[in-house]
C-alpha positions in Angstrom: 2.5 42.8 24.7 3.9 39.5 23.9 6.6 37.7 27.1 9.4 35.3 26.8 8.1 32.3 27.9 11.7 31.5 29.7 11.9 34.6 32.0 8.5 35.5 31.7 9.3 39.2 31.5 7.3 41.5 28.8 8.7 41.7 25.1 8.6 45.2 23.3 11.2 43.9 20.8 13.3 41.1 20.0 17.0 40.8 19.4 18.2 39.3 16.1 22.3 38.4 15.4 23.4 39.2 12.0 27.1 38.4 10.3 28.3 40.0 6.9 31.7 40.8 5.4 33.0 44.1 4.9 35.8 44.7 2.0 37.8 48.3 2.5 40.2 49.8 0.6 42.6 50.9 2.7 45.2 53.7 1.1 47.0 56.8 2.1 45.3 60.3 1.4 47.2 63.6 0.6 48.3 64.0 3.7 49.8 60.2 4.5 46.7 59.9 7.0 45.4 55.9 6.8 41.6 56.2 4.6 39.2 53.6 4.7 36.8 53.0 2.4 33.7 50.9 2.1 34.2 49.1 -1.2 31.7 45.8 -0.7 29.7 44.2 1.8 28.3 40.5 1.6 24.7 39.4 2.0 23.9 39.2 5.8 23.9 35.3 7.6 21.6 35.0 10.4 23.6 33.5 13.0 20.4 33.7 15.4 17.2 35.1 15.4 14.1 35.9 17.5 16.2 36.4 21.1 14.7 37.6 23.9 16.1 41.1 25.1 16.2 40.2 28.9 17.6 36.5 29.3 18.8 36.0 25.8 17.3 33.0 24.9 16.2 32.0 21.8 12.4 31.8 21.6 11.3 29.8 19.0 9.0 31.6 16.7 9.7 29.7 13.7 9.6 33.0 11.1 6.3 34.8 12.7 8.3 37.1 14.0 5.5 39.7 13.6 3.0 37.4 14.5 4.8 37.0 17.8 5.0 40.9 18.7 1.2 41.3 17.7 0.6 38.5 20.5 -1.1 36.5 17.1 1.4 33.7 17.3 2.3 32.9 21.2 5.0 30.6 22.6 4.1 29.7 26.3 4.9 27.2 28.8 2.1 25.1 29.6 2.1 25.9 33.1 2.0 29.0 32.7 0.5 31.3 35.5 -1.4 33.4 32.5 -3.6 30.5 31.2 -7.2 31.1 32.0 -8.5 27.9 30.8 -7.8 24.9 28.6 -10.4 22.7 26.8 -9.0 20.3 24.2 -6.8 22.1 21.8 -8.2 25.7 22.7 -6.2 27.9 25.5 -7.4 31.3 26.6 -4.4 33.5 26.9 -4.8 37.2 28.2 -8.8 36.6 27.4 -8.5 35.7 23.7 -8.9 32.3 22.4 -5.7 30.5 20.9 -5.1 27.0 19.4 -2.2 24.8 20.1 -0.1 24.2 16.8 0.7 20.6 17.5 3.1 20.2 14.8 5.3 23.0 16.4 4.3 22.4 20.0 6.8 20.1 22.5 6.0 18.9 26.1 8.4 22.2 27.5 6.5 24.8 24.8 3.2 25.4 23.7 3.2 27.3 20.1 -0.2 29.0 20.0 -2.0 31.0 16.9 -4.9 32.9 17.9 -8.1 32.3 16.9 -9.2 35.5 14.5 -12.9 34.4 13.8 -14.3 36.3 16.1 -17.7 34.1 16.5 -15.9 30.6 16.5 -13.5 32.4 19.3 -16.6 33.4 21.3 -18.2 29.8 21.2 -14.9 28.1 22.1 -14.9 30.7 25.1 -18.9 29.7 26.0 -17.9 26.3 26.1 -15.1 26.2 27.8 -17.3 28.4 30.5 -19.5 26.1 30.6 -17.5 23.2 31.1 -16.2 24.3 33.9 -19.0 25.4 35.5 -20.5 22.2 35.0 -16.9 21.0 36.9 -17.0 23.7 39.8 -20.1 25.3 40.3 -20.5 28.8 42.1 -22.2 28.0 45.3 -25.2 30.2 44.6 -25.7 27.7 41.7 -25.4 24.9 43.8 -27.8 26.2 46.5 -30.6 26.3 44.1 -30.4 22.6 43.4 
């Protein structure tokens, strides 16, 4: 399940503000009672989308809206407590290997699309494994040296 990166709380749905305008015709009916009805309604105006149900915040998901709630397209703080690694452009997220959208990505947010080849994914994960082990080796590894 995807989690505003603001409040860091868990997003089963997101929150999006609609305006349109609503024509009536208002008139009397047979018995002088006030009836209203529904004669036109305009095209909706987004006045702000992609809101997270808890804080409110706009998260910006930049139309992947369905990306976002299918945790394919991520928005996260890059300090995140959730971030199991980091090598290059590559994050692992919740155990699945992501790449950092640099064009959409600021020094507050890191946009993230998830890597769907399943065998580049797994050697982005080897490496990154490997690198830091290389970096911090377990200390039965080092005992054998």
């Amino acid at each position: 399940m995807p989690k505003c990166p603001f409040c860091g709380k868990e997003i089963e749905y997101l929150h999006s503000w609609y305006q349109e305008v609503t024509r009536y015709i208002v008139s009397l009916d047979e018995d002088g009672n006030l009836q209203w009805e529904q004669d036109f309604v305009s095209d909706s105006e987004a006045l702000e989308t992609d809101v997270c149900p808890h804080c409110e915040r706009h998260i910006p998901i930049h139309d992947d809206t369905e990306e976002f709630l299918k945790e394919r397209y991520v928005v996260l703080r890059p300090d995140d407590p959730e971030i199991e690694a980091r090598k290059d452009n590559f994050i692992i997220f919740r155990g699945r290997v992501y790449k950092i959208d640099e064009g959409e990505s600021s020094p507050d947010l890191l946009i993230l699309r998830l890597v769907e080849d399943e065998l580049v994914a797994d050697i982005i994960k080897t490496d990154v494994e490997n690198s830091q082990m290389e970096r911090c080796p377990n200390v039965l590894s080092a005992g054998r040296r």
